[in-house]
VOTOR-536804 format. One line per 5 residues: their letters; for each residue y, z, x of C-alpha. Coordinates in steps of 0.5 Angstrom, whole numbers, plus 500, padded with zeros to 3 digits. Layout:
BEGIN
A) Y Z X | ...
END
This chain:
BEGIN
XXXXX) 614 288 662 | 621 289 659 | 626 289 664 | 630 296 662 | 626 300 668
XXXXX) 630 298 675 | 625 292 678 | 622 297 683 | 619 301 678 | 617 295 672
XXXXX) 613 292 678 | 610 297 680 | 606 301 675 | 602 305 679 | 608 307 684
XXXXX) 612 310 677 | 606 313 675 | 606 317 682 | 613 319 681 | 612 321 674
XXXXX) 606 326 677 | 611 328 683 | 617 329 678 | 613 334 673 | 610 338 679
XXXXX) 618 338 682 | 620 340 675 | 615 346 676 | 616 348 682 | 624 349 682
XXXXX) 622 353 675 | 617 358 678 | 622 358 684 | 628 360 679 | 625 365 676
XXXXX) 625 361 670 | 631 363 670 | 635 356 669 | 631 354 664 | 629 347 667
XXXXX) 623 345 662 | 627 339 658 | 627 336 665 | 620 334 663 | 622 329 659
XXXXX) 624 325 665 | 617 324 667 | 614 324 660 | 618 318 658 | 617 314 665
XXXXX) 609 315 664 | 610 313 657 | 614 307 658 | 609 305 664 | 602 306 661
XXXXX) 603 307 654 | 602 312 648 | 596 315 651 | 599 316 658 | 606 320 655
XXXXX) 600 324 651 | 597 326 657 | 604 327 661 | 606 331 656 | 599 336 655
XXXXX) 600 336 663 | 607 338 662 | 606 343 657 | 599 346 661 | 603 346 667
XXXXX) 609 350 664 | 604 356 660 | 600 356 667 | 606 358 671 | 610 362 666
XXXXX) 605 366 662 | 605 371 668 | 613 372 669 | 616 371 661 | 619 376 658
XXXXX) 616 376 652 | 613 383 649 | 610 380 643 | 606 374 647 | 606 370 640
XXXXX) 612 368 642 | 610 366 648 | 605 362 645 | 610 359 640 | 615 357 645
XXXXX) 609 353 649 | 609 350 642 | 615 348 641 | 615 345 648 | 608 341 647
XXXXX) 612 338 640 | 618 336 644 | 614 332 649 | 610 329 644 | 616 327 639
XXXXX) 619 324 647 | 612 321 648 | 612 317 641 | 619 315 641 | 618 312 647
XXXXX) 612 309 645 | 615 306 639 | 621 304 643 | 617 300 648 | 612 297 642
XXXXX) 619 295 638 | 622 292 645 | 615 288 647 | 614 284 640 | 621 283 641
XXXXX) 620 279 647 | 613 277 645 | 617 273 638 | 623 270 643 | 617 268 648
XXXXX) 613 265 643 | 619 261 639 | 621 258 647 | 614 256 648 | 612 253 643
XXXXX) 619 249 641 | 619 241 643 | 624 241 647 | 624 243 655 | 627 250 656
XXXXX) 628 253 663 | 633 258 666 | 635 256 675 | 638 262 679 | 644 261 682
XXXXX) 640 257 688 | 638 253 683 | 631 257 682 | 627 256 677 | 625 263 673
XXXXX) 622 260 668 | 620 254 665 | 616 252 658 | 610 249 657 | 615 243 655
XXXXX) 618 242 661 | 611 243 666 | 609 238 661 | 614 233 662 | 614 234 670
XXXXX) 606 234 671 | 607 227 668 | 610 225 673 | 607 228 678 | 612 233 679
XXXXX) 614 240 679 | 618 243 675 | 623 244 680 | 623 236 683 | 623 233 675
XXXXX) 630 237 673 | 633 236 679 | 631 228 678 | 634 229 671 | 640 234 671
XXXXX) 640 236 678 | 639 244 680 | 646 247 683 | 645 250 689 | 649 256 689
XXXXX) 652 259 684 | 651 260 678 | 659 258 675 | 662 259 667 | 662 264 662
XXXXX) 657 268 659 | 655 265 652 | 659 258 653 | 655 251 653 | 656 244 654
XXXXX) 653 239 651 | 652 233 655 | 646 226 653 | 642 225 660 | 637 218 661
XXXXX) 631 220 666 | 632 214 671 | 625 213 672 | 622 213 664 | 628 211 662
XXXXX) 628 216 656 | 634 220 653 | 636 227 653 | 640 230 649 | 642 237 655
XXXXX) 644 243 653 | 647 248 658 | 650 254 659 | 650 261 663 | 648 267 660
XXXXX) 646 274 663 | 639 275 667 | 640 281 669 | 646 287 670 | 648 284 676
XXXXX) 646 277 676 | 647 270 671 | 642 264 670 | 643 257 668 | 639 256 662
XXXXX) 638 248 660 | 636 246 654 | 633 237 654 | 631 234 647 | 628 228 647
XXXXX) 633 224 643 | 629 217 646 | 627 214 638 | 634 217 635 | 637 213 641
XXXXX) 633 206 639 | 634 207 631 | 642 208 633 | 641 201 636 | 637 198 631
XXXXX) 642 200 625 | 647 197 629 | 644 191 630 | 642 190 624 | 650 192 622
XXXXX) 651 187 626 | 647 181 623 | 649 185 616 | 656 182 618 | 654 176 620
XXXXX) 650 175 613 | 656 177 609 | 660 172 613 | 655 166 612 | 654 168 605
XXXXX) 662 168 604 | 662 161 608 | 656 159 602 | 661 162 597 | 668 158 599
XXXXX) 663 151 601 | 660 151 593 | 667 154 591 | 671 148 594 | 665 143 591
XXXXX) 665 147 584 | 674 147 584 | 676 141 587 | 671 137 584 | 676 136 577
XXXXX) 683 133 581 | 678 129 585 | 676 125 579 | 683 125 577 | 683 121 584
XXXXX) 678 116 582 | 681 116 574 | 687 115 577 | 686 109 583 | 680 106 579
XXXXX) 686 105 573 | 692 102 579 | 687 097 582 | 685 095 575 | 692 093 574
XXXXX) 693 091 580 | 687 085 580 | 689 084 572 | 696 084 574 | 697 086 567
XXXXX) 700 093 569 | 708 095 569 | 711 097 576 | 713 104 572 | 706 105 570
XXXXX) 702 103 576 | 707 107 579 | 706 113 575 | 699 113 576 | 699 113 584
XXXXX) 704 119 582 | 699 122 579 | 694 121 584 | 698 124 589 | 699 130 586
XXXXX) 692 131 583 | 690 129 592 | 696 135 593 | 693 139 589 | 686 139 591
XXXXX) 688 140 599 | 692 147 597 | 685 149 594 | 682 148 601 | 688 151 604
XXXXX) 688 157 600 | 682 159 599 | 682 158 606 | 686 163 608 | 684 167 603
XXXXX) 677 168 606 | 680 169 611 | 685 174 611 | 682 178 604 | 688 178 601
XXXXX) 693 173 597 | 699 172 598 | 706 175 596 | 708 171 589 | 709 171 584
XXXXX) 710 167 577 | 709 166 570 | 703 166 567 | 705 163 561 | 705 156 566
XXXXX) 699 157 569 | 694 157 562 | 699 150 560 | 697 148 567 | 689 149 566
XXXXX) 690 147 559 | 692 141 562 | 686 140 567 | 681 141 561 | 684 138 556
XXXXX) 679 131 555 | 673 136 555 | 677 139 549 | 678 133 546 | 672 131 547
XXXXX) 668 136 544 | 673 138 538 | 675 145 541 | 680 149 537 | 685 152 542
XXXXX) 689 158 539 | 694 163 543 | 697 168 542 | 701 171 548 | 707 173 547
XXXXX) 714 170 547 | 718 172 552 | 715 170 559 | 709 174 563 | 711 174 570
XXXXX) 704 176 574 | 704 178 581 | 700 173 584 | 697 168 588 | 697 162 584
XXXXX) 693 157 587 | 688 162 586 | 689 164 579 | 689 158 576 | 683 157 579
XXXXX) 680 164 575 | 682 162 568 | 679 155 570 | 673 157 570 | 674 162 565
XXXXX) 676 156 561 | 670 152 563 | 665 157 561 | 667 158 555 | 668 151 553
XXXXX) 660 150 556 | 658 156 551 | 661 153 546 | 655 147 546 | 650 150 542
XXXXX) 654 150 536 | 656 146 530 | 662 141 532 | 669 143 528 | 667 150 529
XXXXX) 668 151 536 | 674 155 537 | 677 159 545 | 682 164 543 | 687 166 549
XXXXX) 691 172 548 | 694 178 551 | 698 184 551 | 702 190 555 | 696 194 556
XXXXX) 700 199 561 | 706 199 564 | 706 195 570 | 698 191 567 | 698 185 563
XXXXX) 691 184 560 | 689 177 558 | 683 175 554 | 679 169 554 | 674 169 547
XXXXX) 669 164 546 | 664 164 540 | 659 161 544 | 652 164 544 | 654 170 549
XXXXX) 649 174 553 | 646 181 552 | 649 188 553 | 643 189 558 | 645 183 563
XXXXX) 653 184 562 | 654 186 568 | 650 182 572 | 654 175 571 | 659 178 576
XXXXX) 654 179 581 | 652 172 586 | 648 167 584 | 646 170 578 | 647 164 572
XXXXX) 645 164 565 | 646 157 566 | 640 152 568 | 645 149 574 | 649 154 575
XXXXX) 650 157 581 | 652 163 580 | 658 163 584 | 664 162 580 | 665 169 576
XXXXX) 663 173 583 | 668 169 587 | 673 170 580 | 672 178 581 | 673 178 588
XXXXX) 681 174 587 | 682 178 581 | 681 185 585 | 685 182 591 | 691 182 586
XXXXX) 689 189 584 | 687 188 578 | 680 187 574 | 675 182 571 | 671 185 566
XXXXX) 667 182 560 | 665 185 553 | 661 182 547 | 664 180 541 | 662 183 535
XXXXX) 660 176 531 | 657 172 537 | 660 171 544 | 663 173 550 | 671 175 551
XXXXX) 673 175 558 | 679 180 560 | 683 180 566 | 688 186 567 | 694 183 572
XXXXX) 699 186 575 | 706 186 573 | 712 183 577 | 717 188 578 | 723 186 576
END
């Protein structure tokens, strides 16, 4: 029963029937005992209303007939109407009223009902436990949810929420319409719940604690999961970074180490022959050391960038680095006849750079393009290595070759880990080379050349000057 009749009369049904009964009796009574004089008919309505509310449509009808009967029996012998029709239509009139009242009542009634049967349903069916406590921490409702979750433990509704969120013990505290949102575990299954909390109004006089618990145990156990799993994607990516910097130090170190062994192989010839000068056994040690100094700062600085993920603050020009690289594969070039051709420009590029680590870049872009050049005819193998201002502060320099190339479709891929158009490439050298590049705040990108071959582009950032 809705609760906008006091709680004496919502509960009793019979009682507020009676008193419907005793009101249209009163109301009669204090008519016929004025002399109709005050006219006091519309106080019908009352009782009219109360019947309707408590028994329905049909009850307010009755109501309403006894009203109107009661009314024509006791006045038609004191109206004082001559013309006795319309006596008869004022009794009408009076029988319409009570009738609309009745209906209007009713259709309140019904509407309020399946208002309350809607809301009902929604709290019963929901998934999560719903349930309001009094401010002695009685439970005035529970949900099908929330008995469920206690008769599982063999519990009442009351032992369970008191386990889990405890119940207050005496008053009910907080502003209407105001929740907290708070996650709880259940000592005993161990499960988690999301707790919504809050007061509300229960009566005019009264406010009650409503408490809303999802169960939130499987969203906790895949939060946990991700995270693990986080946690061994980082563990991957730091032993996948080890991977690169250990076949990168064997790919980048392994030219000054062979000048070693060229070197020192050279100076112990001379020196079992005795046929070398002290100046020429003298250079070739010196050159051992710097190739053995060399290859250090490789390890040291790849090192450090692995490390850190950032390069250092240098800067130089790029004119010294390619001569440099030039200078490291210059047997291999000579060896296969490669025509070398540059055209950068006069004035010197100062490049903000790490330039260990550059130099390694355009090594391996050399290195490439070189390998590319096997499959063609000796004497016309040629690289070109050129560049240009292509915005303020970028330089963009090329490296093309007219080697056998690749196909638009994998275009990109070449830059991605372990992928290699090579039989025993490793597929390193070009992702660790985007991965340096990017850490100066520039770009590694390829194209294909209109006749054959591949260009690599590396736009670097300018040295302020």
């Amino acid at each position: 029963m809705h609760k906008t009749l006091p709680p004496f009369l919502s509960h009793r049904p019979r009682l507020t029937l009676w008193i419907a009964v005793l009101l249209i009796l009163a109301i009669g009574y204090a008519d016929y005992a004025t002399g109709y004089g005050l006219r006091l008919s519309v106080f019908y309505l009352v009782p009219i209303a109360l019947a309707t509310w408590v028994g329905g449509l049909g009850l307010g009808l009755t109501a309403s007939f006894a009203a109107s009967l009661f009314w024509l029996v006791s006045f038609e012998s004191a109206n004082f109407y001559k013309n006795q029709a319309l006596f008869f239509w004022e009794a009408g009139v009076l029988l319409a009223g009570f009738v609309a009242d009745a209906w209007l009542v009713s259709r309140l009634r019904d509407s309020m009902n399946r208002a309350d049967a809607r809301f009902t349903t929604v709290i019963e069916e929901m998934p999560a436990a719903v349930c309001m406590t009094n401010d002695q921490g009685e439970i005035l409702y529970a949900n099908p949810e929330l008995r469920r979750l206690a008769a599982q433990g063999a519990l009442s509704p009351t032992q369970w929420l008191s386990r889990l969120v405890g119940v207050p013990a005496s008053g009910v505290q907080g502003n209407p319409a105001s929740f907290q949102l708070h996650t709880v575990q259940d000592p005993v299954s161990h499960r988690w719940y999301l707790k919504h909390s809050g007061t509300v109004p229960w009566s005019s006089s009264s406010l009650a604690q409503l408490v809303v618990l999802t169960d939130i145990t499987e969203k906790q156990q895949s939060d946990a999961l991700l995270a693990r799993n986080r946690d061994i994607m980082h563990q991957f990516a730091r032993l996948t970074t080890l991977s690169e910097v250990a076949s990168t130090l064997a790919h980048e170190i392994n030219q000054p180490l062979m000048s070693i062994a060229t070197y020192t192989d050279a100076s112990m010839r001379m020196i079992d022959r005795d046929r070398g000068s002290s100046s020429e056994l003298y250079k070739a040690m010196e050159r051992s050391h710097h190739q053995a100094v060399k290859a250090s700062a490789i390890v040291q600085r790849l090192n450090d960038f692995v490390r850190n993920r950032q390069p250092t603050g240098e800067h130089g020009e790029l004119q010294t680095v390619i001569r440099d690289v030039l200078t490291l594969c210059e047997p291999e070039i000579r060896r296969k006849g490669i025509h070398i051709a540059q055209s950068l420009p006069d004035q010197m590029i100062r490049i903000q750079m790490d330039r260990i680590l550059l130099t390694q870049v355009i090594h391996n872009i050399l290195k490439n393009a070189i390998e590319a050049t096997d499959d063609q005819v000796p004497g016309t193998q040629s690289i070109v290595i050129g560049g240009e201002v292509s915005e303020p502060d970028i330089f963009r320099l090329r490296v093309r070759d007219v080697g056998c190339g690749v196909t638009e479709d994998i275009l990109e891929q070449i830059f991605e880990p372990f992928y290699s158009t090579k039989e025993t490439g490793l597929g390193l050298g070009l992702a660790i080379s985007r991965s340096i590049i990017d850490s100066h705040g520039g770009r590694l990108s390829a194209a294909l050349n209109p006749g054959g071959g591949l260009t690599l582009q590396l736009d670097l950032p300018l040295f302020p000057l």
